[in-house]
C-alpha positions in Angstrom: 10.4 0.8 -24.8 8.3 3.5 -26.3 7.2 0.8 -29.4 6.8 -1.5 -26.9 3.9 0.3 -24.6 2.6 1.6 -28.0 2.0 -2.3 -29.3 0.6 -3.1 -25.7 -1.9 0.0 -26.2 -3.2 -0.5 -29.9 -3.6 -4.7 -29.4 -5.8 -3.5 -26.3 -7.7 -1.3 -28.1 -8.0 -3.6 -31.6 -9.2 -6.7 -29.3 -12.9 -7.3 -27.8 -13.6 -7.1 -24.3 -14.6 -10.7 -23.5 -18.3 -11.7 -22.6 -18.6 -11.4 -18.3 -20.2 -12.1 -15.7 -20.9 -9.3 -13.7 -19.8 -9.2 -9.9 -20.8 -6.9 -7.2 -17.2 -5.3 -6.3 -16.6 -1.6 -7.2 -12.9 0.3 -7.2 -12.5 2.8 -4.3 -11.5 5.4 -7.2 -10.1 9.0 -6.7 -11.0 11.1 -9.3 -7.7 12.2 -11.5 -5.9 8.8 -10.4 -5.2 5.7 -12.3 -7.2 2.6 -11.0 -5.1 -0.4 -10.5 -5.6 -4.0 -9.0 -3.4 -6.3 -7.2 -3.7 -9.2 -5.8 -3.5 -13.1 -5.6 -2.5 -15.2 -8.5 -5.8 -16.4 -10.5 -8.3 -14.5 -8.2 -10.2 -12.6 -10.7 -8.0 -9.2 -11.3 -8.2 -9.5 -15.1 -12.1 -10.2 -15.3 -13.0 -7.3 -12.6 -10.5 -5.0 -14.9 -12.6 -5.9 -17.9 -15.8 -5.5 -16.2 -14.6 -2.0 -14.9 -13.5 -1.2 -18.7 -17.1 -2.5 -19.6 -19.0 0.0 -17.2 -16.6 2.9 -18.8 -17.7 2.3 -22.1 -21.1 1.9 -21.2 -20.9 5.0 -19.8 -19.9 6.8 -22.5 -16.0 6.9 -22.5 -14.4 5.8 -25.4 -12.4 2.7 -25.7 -9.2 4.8 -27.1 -9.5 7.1 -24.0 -8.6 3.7 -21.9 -5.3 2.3 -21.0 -4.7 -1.0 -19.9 -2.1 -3.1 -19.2 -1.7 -6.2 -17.8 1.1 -8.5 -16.0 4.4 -7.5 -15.0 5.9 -9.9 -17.5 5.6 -8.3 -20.8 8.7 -6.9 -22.0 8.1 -3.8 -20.4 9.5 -4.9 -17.3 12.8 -6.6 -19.1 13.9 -2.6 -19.7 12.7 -1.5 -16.6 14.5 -0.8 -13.1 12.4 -2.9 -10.1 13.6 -3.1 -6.8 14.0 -6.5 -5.2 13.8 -8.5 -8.3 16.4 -11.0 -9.9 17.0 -11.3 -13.4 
């Protein structure tokens, strides 16, 4: 699992952030906690991660210092233990 989050992490890091369109909606954040996003199929989680990863950068935080990852059906979640889930 470890090569697996490792792969996730650098192909996040070697890829561009794609060109946005900038919304008005801002995280509720808590500073020293992860930020993360759920939500409805197809309603905009991915862009308004991008956009949030965008404003980081912008603000002067490297892109290595950022982790994302995205969907719970990468293999990650093949080796992992969720409640209420079928195989």
């Amino acid at each position: 699992m470890k090569n697996v989050i490792s792969h996730l992490i650098d192909d996040f890091h070697e890829r561009n952030l794609p060109e946005l369109v900038n919304r008005n909606k801002e995280f509720s954040e808590v500073r020293g906690k992860a930020d993360v996003v759920i939500g409805m199929r197809r309603a905009g989680k991915t862009w308004f991660c991008y956009q949030k990863i965008k404003e980081l950068i912008a603000s002067g935080i490297k892109k290595e210092e950022i982790l994302y990852l995205k969907r719970l059906n990468t293999p990650i979640t093949n080796t992992m233990s969720l409640p209420n889930r079928k195989p």
